[in-house]
C-alpha positions in Angstrom: 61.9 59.0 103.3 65.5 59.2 105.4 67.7 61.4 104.2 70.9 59.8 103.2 74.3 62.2 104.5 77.3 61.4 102.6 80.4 61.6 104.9 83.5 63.1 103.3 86.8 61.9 104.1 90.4 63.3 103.1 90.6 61.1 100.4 87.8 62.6 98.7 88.4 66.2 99.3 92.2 65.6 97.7 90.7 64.1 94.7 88.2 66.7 94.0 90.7 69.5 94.2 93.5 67.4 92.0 90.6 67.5 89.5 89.6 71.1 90.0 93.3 72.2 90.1 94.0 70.2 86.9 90.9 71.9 85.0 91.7 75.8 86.5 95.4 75.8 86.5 96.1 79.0 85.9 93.7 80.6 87.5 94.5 79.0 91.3 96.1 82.4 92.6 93.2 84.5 91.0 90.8 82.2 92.6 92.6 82.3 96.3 92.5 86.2 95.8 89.5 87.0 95.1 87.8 84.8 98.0 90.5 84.3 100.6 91.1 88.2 102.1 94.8 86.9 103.8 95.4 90.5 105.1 92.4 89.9 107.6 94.2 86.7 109.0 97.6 88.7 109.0 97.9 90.5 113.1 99.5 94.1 112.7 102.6 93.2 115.1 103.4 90.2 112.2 103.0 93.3 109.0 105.4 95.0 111.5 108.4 92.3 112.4 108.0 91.4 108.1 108.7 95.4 107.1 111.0 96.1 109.8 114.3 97.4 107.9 117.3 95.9 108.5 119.1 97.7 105.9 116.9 96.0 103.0 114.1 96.6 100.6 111.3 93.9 100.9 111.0 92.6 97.0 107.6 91.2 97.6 104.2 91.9 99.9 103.4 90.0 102.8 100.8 88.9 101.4 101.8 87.5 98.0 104.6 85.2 100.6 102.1 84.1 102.6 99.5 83.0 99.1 103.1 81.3 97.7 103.2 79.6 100.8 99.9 78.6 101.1 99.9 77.3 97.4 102.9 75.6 98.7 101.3 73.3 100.9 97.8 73.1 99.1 99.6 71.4 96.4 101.8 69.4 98.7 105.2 70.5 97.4 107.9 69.8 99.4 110.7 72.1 98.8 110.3 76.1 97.7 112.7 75.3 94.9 110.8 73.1 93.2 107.7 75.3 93.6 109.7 78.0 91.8 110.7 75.6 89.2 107.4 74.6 88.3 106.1 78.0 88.2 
């Protein structure tokens, strides 16, 4: 008996996370932390150039910017405002 391989395509990778986003809302930026390490990803010079003072206090990490960001584009947002304001 032939085993039948189901190809995936984009369309079916954005409608399966639509419908896991829409069941786990709240727990999306748990879920990206606890399996995606982003400080592994992250090259030393890069932690360097985004703490370098310039005569001001960072307000937030590195890595919670770059897991905004991320979330950003994963739901296809297209301004950082509007991110904010449906947050």
């Amino acid at each position: 008996m032939p085993i039948s391989a189901k190809q995936l395509n984009c369309c079916d990778v954005s409608t399966d996370f639509d419908k896991f986003y829409h069941q786990n809302q709240n727990n999306l930026l748990s879920l990206l932390d606890q399996f995606v390490d982003i400080s592994t990803f992250i090259p030393f010079s890069f932690y360097q150039r985004y703490y370098a003072h310039f005569g001001k206090k960072r307000d937030f990490s590195l890595e919670s910017m770059l897991r905004f960001f991320i979330l950003k584009n994963l739901l296809s947002i297209p301004t950082v405002d509007l991110l904010i304001t449906l947050s």
